[in-house]
Structures are given as C-alpha cells and as structure tokens.
mmCIF entry with sequence, helices, sheets and N, C-alpha, C, O atoms, coordinates in Angstrom:
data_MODEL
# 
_entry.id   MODEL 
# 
_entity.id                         1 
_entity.type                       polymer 
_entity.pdbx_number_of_molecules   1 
# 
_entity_poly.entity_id                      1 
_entity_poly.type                           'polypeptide(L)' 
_entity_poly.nstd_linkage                   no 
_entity_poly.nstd_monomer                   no 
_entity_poly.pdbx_seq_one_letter_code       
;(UNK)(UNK)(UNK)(UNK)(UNK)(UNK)(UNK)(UNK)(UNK)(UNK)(UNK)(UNK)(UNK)(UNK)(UNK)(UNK)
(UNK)(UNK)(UNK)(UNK)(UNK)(UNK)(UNK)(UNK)(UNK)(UNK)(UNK)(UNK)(UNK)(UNK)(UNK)(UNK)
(UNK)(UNK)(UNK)(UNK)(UNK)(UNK)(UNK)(UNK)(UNK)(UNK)(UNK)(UNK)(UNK)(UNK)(UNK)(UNK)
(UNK)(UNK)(UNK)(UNK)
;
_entity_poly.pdbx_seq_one_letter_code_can   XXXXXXXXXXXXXXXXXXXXXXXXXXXXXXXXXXXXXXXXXXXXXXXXXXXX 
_entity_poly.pdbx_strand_id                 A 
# 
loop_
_entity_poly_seq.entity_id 
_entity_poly_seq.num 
_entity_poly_seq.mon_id 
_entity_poly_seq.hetero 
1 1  UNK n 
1 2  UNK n 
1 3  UNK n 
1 4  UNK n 
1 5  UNK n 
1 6  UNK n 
1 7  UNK n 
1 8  UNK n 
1 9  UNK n 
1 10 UNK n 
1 11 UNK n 
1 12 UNK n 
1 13 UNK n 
1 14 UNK n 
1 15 UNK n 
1 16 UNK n 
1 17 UNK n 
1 18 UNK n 
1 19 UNK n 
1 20 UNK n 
1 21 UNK n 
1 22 UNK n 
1 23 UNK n 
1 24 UNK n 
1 25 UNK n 
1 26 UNK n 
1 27 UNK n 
1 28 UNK n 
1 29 UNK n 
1 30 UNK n 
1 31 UNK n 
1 32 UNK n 
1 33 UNK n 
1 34 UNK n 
1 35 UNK n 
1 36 UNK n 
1 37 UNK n 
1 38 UNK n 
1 39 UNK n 
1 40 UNK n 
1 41 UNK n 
1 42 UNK n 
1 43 UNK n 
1 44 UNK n 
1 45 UNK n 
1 46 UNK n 
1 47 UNK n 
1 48 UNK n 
1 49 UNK n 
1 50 UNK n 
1 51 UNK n 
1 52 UNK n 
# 
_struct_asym.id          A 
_struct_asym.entity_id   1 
# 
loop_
_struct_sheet.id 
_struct_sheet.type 
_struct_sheet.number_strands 
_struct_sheet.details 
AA1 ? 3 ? 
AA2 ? 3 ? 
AA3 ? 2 ? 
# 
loop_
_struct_sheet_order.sheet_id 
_struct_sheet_order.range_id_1 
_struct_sheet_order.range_id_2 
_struct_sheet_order.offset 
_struct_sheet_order.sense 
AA1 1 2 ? anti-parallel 
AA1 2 3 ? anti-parallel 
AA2 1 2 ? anti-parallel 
AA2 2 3 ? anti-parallel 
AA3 1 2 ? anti-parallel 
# 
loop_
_struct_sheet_range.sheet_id 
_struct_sheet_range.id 
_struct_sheet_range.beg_label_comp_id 
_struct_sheet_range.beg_label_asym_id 
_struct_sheet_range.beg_label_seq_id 
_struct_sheet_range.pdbx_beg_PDB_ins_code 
_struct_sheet_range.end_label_comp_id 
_struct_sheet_range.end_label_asym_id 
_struct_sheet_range.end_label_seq_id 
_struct_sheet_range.pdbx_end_PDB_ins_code 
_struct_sheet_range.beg_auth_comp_id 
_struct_sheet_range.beg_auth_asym_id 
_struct_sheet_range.beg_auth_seq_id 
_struct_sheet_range.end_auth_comp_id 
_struct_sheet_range.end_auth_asym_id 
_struct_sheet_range.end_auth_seq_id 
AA1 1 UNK A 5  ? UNK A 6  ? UNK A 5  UNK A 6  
AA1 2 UNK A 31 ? UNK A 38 ? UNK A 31 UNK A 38 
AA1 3 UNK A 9  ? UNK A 12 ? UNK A 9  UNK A 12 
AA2 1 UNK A 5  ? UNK A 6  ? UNK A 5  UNK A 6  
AA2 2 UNK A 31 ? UNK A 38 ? UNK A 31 UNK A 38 
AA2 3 UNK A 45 ? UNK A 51 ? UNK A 45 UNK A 51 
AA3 1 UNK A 15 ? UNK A 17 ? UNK A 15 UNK A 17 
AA3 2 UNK A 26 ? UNK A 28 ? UNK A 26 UNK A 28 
# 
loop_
_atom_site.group_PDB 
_atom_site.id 
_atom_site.type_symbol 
_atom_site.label_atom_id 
_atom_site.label_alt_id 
_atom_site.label_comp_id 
_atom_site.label_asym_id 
_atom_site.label_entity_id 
_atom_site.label_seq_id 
_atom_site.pdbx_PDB_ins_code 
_atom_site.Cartn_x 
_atom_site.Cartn_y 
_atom_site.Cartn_z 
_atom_site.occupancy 
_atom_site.B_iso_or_equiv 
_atom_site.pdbx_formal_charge 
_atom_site.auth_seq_id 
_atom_site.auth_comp_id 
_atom_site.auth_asym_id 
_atom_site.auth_atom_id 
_atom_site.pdbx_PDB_model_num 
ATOM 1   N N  . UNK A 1 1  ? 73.810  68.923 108.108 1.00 0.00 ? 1  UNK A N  1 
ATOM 2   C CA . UNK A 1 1  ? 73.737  68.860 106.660 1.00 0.00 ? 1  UNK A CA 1 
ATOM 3   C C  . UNK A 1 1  ? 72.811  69.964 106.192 1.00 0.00 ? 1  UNK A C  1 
ATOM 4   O O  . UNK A 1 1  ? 71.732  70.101 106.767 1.00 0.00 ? 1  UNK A O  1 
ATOM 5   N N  . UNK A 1 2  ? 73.126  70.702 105.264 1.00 0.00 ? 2  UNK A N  1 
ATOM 6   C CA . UNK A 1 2  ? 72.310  71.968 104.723 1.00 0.00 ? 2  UNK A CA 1 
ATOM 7   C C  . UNK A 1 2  ? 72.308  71.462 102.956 1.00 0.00 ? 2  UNK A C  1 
ATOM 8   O O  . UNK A 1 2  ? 73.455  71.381 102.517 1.00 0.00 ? 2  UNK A O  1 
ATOM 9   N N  . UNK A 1 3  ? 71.462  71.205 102.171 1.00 0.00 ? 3  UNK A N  1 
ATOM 10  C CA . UNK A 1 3  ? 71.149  71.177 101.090 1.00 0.00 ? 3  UNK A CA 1 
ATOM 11  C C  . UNK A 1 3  ? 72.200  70.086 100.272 1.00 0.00 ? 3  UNK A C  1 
ATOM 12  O O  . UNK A 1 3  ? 72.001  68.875 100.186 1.00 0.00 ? 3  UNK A O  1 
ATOM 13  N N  . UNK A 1 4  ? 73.413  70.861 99.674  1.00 0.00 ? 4  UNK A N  1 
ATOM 14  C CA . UNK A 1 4  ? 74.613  70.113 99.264  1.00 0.00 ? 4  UNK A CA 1 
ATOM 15  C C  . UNK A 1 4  ? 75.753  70.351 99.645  1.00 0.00 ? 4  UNK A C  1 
ATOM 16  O O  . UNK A 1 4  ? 76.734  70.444 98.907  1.00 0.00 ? 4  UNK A O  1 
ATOM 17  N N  . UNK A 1 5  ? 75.734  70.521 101.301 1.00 0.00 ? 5  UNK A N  1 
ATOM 18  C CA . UNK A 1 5  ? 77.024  70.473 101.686 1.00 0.00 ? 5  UNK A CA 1 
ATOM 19  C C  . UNK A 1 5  ? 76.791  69.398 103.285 1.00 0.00 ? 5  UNK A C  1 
ATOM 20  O O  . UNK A 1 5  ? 75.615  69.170 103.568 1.00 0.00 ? 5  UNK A O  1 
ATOM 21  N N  . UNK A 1 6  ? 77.503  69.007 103.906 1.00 0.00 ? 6  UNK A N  1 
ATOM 22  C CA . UNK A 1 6  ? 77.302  68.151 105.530 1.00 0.00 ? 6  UNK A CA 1 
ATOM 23  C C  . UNK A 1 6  ? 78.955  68.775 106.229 1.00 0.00 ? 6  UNK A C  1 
ATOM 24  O O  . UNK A 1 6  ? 79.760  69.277 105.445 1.00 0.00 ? 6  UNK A O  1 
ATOM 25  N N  . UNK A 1 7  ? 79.139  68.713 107.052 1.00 0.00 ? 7  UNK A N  1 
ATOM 26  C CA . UNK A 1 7  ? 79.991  68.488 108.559 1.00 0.00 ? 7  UNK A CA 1 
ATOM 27  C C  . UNK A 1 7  ? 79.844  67.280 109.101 1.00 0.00 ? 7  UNK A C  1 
ATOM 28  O O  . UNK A 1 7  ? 78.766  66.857 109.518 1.00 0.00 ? 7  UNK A O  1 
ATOM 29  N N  . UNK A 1 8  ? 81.028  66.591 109.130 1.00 0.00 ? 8  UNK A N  1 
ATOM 30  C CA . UNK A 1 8  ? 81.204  64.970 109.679 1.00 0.00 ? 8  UNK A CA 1 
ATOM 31  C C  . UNK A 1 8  ? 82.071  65.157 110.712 1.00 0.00 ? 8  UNK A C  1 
ATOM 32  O O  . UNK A 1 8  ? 82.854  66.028 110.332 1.00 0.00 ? 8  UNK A O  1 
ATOM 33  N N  . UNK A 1 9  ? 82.368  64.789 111.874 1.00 0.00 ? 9  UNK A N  1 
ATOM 34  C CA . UNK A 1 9  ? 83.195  64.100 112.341 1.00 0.00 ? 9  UNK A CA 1 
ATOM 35  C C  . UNK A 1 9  ? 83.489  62.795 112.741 1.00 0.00 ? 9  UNK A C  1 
ATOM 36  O O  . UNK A 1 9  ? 82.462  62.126 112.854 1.00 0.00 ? 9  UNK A O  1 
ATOM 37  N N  . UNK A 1 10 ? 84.776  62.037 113.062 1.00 0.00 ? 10 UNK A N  1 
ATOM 38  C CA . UNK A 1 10 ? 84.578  60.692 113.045 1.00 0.00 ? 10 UNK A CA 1 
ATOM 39  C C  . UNK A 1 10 ? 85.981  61.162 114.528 1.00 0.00 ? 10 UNK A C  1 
ATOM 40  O O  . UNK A 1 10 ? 86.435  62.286 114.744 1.00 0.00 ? 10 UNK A O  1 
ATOM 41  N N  . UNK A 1 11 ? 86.381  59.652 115.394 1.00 0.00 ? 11 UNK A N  1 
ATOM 42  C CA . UNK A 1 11 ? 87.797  59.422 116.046 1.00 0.00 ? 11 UNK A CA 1 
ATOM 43  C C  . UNK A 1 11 ? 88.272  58.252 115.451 1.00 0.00 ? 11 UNK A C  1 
ATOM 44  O O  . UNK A 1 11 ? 87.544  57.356 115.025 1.00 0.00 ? 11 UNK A O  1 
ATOM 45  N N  . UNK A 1 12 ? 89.883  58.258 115.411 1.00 0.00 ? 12 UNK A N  1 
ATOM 46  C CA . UNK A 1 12 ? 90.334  56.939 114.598 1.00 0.00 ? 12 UNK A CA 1 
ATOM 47  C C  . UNK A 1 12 ? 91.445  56.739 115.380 1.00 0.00 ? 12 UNK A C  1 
ATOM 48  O O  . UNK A 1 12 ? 91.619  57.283 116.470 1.00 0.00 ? 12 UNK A O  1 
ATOM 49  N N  . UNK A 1 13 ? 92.243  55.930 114.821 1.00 0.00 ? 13 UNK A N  1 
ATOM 50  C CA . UNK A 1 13 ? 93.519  55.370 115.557 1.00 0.00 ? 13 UNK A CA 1 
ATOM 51  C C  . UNK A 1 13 ? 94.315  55.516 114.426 1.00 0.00 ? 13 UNK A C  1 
ATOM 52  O O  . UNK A 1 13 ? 93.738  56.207 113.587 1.00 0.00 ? 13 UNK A O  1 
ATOM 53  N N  . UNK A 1 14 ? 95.504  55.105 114.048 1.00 0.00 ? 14 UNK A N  1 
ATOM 54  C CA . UNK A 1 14 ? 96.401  55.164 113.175 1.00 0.00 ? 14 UNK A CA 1 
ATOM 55  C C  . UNK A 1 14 ? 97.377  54.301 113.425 1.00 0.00 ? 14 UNK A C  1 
ATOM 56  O O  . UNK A 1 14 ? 97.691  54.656 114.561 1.00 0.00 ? 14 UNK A O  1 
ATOM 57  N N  . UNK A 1 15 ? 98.246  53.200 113.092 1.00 0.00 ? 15 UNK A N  1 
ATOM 58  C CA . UNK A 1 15 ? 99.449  52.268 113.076 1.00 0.00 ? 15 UNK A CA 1 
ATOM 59  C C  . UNK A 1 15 ? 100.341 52.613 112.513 1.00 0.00 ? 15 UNK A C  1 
ATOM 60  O O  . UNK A 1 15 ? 100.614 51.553 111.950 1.00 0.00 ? 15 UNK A O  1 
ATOM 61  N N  . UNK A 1 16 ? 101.502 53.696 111.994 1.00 0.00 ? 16 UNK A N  1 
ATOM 62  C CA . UNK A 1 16 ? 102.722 53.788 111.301 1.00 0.00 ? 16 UNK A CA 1 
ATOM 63  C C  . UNK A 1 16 ? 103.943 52.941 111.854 1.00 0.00 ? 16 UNK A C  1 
ATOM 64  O O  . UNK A 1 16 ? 104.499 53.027 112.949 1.00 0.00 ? 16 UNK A O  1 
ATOM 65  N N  . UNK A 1 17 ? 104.252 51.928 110.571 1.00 0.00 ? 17 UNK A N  1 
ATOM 66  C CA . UNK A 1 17 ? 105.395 51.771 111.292 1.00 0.00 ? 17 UNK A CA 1 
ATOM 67  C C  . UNK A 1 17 ? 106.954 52.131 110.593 1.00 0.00 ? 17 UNK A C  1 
ATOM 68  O O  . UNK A 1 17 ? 106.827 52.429 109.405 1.00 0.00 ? 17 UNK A O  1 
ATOM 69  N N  . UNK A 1 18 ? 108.152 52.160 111.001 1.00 0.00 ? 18 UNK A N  1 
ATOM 70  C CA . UNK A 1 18 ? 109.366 52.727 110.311 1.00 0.00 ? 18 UNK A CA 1 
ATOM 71  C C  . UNK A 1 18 ? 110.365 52.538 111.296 1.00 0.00 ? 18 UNK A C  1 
ATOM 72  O O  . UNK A 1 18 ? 110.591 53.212 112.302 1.00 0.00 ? 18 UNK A O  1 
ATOM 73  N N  . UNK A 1 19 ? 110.960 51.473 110.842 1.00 0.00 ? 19 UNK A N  1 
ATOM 74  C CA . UNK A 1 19 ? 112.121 50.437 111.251 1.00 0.00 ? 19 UNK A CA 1 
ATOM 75  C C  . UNK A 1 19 ? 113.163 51.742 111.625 1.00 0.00 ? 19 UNK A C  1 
ATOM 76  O O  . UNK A 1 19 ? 113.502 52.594 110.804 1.00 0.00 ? 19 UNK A O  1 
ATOM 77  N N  . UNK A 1 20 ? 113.516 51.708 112.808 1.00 0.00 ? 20 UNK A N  1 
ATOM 78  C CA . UNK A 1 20 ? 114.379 52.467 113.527 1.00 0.00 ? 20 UNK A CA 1 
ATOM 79  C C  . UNK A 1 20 ? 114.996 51.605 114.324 1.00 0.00 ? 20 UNK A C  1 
ATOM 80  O O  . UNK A 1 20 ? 114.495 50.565 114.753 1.00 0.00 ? 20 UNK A O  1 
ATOM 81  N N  . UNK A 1 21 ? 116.441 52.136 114.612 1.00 0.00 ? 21 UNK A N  1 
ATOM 82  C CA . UNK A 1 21 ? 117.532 51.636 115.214 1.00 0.00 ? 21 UNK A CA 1 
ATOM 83  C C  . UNK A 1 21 ? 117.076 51.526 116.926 1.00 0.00 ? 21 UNK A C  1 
ATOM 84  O O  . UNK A 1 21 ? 117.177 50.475 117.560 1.00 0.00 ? 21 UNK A O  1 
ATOM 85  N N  . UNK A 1 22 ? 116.605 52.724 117.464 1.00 0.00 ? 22 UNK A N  1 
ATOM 86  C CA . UNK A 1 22 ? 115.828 52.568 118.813 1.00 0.00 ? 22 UNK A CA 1 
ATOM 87  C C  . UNK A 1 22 ? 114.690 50.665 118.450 1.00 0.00 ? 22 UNK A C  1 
ATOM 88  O O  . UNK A 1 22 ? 114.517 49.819 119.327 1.00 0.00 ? 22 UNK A O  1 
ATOM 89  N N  . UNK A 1 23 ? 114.454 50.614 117.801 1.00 0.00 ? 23 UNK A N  1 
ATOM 90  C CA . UNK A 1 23 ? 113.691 49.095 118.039 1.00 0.00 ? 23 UNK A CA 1 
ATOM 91  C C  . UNK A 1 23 ? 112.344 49.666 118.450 1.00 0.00 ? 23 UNK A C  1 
ATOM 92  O O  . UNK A 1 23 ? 111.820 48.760 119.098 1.00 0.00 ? 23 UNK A O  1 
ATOM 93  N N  . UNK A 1 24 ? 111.739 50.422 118.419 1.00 0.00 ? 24 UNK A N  1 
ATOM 94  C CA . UNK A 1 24 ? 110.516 51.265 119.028 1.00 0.00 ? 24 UNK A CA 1 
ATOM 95  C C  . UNK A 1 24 ? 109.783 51.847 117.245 1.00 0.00 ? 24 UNK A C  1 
ATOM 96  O O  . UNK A 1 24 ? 109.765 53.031 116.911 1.00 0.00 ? 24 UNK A O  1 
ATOM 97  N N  . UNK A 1 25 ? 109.384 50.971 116.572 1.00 0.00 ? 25 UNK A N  1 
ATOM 98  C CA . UNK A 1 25 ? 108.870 50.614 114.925 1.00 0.00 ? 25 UNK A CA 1 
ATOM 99  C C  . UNK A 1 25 ? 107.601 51.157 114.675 1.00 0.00 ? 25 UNK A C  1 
ATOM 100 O O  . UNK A 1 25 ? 107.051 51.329 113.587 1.00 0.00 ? 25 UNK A O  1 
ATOM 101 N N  . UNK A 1 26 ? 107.221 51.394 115.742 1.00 0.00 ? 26 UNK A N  1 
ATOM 102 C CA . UNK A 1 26 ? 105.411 51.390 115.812 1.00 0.00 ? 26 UNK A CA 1 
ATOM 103 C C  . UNK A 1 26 ? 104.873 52.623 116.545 1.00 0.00 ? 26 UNK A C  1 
ATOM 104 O O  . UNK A 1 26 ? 104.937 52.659 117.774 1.00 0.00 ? 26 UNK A O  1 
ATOM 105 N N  . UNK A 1 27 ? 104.442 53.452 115.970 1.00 0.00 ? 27 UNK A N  1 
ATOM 106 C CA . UNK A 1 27 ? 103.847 54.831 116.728 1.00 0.00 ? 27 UNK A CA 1 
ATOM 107 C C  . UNK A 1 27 ? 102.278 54.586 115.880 1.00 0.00 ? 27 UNK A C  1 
ATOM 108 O O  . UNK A 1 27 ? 101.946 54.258 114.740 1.00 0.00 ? 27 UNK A O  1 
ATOM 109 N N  . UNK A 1 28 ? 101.530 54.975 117.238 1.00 0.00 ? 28 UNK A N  1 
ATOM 110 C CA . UNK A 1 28 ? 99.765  55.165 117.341 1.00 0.00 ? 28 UNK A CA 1 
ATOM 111 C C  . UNK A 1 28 ? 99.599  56.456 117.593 1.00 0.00 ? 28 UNK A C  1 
ATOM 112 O O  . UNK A 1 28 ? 100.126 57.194 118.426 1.00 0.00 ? 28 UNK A O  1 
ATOM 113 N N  . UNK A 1 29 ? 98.209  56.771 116.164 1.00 0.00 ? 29 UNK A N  1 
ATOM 114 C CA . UNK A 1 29 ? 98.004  58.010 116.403 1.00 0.00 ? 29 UNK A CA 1 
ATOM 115 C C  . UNK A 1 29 ? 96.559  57.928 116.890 1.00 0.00 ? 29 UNK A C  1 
ATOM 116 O O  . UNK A 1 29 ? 95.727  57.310 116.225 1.00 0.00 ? 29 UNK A O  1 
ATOM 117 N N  . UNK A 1 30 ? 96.225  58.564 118.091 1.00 0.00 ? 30 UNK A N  1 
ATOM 118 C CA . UNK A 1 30 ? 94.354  58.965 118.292 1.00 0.00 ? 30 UNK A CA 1 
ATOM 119 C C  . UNK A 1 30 ? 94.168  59.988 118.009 1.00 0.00 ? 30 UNK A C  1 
ATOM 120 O O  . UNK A 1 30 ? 94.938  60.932 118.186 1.00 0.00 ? 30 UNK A O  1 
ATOM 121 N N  . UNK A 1 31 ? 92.787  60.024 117.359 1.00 0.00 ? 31 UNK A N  1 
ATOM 122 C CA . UNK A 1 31 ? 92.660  61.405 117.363 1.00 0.00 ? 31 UNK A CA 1 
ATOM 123 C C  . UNK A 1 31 ? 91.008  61.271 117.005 1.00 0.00 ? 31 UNK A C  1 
ATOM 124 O O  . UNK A 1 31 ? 90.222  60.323 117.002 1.00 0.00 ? 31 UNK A O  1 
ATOM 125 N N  . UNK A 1 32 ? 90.887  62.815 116.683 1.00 0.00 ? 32 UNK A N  1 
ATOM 126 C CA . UNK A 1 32 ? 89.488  62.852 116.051 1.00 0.00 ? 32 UNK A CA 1 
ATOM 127 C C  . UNK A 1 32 ? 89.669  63.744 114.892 1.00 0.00 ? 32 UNK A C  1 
ATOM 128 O O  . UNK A 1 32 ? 90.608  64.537 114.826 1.00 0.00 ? 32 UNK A O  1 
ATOM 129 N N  . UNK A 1 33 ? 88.351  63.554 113.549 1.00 0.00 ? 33 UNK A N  1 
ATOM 130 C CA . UNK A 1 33 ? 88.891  64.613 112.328 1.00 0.00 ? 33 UNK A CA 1 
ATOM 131 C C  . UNK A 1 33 ? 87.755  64.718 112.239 1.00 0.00 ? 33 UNK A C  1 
ATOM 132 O O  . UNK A 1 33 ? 86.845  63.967 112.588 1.00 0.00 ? 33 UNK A O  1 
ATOM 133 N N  . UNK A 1 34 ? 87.768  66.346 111.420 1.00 0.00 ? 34 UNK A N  1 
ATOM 134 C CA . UNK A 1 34 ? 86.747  66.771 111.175 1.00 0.00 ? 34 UNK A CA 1 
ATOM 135 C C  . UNK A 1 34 ? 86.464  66.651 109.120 1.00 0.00 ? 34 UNK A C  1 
ATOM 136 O O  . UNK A 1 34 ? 87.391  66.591 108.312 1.00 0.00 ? 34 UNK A O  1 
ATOM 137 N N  . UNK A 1 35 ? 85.177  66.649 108.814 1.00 0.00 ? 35 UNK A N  1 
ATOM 138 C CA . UNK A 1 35 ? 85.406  66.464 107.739 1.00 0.00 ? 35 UNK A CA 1 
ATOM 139 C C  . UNK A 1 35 ? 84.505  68.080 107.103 1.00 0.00 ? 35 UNK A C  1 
ATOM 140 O O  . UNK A 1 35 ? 84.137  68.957 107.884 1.00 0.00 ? 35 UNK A O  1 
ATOM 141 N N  . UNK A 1 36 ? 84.363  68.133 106.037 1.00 0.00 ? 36 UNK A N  1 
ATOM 142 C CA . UNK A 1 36 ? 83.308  69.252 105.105 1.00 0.00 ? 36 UNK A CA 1 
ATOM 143 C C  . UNK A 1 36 ? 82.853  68.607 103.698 1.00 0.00 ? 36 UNK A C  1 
ATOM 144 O O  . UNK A 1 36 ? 83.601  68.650 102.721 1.00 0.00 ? 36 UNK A O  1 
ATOM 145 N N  . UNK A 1 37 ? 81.582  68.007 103.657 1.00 0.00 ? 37 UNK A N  1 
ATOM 146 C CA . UNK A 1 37 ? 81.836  67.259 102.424 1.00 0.00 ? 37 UNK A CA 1 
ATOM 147 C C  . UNK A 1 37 ? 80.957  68.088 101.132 1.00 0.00 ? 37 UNK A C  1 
ATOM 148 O O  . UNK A 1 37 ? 79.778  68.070 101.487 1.00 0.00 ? 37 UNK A O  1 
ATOM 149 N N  . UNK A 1 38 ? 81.038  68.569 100.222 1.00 0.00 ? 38 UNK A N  1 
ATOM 150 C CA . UNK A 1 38 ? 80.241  69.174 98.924  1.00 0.00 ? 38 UNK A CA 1 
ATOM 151 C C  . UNK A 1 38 ? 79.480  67.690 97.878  1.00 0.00 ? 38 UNK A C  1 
ATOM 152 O O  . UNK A 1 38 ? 80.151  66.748 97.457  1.00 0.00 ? 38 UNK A O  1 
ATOM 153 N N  . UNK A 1 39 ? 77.985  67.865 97.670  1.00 0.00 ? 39 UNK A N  1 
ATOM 154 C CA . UNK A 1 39 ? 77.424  66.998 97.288  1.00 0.00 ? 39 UNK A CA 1 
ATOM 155 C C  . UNK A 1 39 ? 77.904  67.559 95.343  1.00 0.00 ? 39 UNK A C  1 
ATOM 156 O O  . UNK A 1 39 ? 77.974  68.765 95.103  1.00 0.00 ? 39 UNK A O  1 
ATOM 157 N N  . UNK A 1 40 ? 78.115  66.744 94.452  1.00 0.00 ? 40 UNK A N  1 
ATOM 158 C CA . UNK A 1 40 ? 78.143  67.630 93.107  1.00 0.00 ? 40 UNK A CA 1 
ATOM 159 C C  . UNK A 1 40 ? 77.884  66.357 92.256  1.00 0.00 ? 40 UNK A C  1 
ATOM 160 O O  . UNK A 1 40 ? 78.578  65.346 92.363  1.00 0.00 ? 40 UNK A O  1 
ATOM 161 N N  . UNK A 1 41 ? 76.568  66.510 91.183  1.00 0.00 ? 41 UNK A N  1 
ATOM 162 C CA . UNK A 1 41 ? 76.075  65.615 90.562  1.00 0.00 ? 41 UNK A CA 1 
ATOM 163 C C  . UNK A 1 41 ? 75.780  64.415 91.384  1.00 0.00 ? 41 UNK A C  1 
ATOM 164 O O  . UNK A 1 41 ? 76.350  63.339 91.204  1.00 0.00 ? 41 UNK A O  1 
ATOM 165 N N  . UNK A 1 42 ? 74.904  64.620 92.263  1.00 0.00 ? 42 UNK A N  1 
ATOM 166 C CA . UNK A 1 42 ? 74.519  63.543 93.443  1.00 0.00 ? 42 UNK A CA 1 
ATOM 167 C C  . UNK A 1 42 ? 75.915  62.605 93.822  1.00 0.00 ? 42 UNK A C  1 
ATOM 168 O O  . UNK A 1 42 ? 75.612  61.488 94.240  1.00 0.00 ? 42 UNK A O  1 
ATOM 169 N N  . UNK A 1 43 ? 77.410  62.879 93.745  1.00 0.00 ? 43 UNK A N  1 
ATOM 170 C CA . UNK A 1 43 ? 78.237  62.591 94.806  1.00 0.00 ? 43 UNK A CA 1 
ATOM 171 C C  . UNK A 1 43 ? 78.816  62.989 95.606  1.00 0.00 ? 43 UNK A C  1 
ATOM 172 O O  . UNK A 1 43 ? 79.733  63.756 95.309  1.00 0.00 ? 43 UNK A O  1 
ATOM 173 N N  . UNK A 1 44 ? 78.607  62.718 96.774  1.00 0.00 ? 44 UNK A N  1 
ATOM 174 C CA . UNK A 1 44 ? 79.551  63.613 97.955  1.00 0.00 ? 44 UNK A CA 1 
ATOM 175 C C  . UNK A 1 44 ? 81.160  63.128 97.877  1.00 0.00 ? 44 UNK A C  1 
ATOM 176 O O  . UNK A 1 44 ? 81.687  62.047 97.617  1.00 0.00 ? 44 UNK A O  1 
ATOM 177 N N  . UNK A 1 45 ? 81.511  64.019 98.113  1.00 0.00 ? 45 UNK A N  1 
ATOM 178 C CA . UNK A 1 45 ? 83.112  64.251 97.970  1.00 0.00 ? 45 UNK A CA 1 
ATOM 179 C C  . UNK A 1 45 ? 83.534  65.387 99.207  1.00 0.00 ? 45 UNK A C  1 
ATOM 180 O O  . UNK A 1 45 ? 82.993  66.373 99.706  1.00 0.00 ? 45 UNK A O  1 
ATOM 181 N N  . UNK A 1 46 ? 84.629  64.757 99.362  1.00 0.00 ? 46 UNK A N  1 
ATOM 182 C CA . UNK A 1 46 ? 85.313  65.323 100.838 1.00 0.00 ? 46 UNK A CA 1 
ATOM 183 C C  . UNK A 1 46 ? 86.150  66.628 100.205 1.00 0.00 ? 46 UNK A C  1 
ATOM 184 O O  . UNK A 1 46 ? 87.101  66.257 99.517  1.00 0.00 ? 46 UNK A O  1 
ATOM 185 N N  . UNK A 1 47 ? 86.033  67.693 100.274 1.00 0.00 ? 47 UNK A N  1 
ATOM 186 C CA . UNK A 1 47 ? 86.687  68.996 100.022 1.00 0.00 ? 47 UNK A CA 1 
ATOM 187 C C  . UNK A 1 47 ? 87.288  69.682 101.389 1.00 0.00 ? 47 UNK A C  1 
ATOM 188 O O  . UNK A 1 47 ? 88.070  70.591 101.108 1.00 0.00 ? 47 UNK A O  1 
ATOM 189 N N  . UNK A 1 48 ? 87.169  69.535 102.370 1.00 0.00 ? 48 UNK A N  1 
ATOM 190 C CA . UNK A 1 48 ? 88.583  69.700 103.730 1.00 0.00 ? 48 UNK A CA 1 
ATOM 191 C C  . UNK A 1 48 ? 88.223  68.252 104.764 1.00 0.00 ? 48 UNK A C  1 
ATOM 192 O O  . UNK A 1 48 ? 87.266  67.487 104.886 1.00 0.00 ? 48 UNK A O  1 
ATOM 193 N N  . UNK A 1 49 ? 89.675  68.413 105.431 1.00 0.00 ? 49 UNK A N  1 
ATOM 194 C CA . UNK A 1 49 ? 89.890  67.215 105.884 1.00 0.00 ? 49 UNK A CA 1 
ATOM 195 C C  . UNK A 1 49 ? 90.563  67.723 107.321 1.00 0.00 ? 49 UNK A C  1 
ATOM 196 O O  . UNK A 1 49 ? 91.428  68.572 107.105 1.00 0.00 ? 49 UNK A O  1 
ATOM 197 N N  . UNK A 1 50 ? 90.441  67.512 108.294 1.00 0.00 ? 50 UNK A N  1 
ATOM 198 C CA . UNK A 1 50 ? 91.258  68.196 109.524 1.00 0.00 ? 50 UNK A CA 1 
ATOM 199 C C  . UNK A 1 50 ? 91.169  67.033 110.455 1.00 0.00 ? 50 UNK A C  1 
ATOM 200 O O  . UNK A 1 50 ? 90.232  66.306 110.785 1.00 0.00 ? 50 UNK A O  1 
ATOM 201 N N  . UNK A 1 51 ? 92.940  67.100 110.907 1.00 0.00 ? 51 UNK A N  1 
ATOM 202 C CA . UNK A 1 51 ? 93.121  65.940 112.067 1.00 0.00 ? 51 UNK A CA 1 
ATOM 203 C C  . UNK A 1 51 ? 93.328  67.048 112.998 1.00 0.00 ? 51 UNK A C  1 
ATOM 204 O O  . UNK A 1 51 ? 93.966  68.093 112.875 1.00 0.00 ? 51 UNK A O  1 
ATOM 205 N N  . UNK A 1 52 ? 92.331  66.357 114.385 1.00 0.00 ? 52 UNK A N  1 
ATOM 206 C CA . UNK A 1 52 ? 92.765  67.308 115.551 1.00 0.00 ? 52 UNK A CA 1 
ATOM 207 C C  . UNK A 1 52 ? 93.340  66.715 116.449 1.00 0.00 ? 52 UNK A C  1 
ATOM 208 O O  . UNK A 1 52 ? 93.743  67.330 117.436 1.00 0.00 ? 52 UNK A O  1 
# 
C-alpha cells in the first residue's frame, strides 16, 4: 500500500452452472486474482481486476 493506492491479491473458487445435454452442469474455477485498488474521498474502490 503506498498513500492512496494498495495491490491485493486473494485465491477463490468459482461454481458456474449451465444445463447441458452432456449432464456435466457444473464447471469449478480455481484460481488466484490480482486486484489495484485507488483510495478517492476516503473510499477504496477496485480500478483493475485480473484472474490468473
């Protein structure tokens, strides 16, 4: 974190599902993202977002 800006990262999982004829409904995503957040009028707000 430098003044009014930070670098986050977090790892998550993800559940999509979408009814397909294969019967296979459910895809998981892992991953990790990176974030860049800008502080403006004392709120931070996420200005890039990256899934890796």
């Amino acid at each position: 974190m430098s003044g009014n800006e930070a670098d986050l990262f977090c790892y998550g999982t993800a559940s999509h599902y979408l009814p397909n004829p294969t019967g296979q409904n459910v895809r998981i995503f892992v991953g990790s993202y990176n974030f860049h957040l800008t502080q403006i009028e004392n709120v931070w707000r996420i200005d890039k977002f990256k899934f890796n």
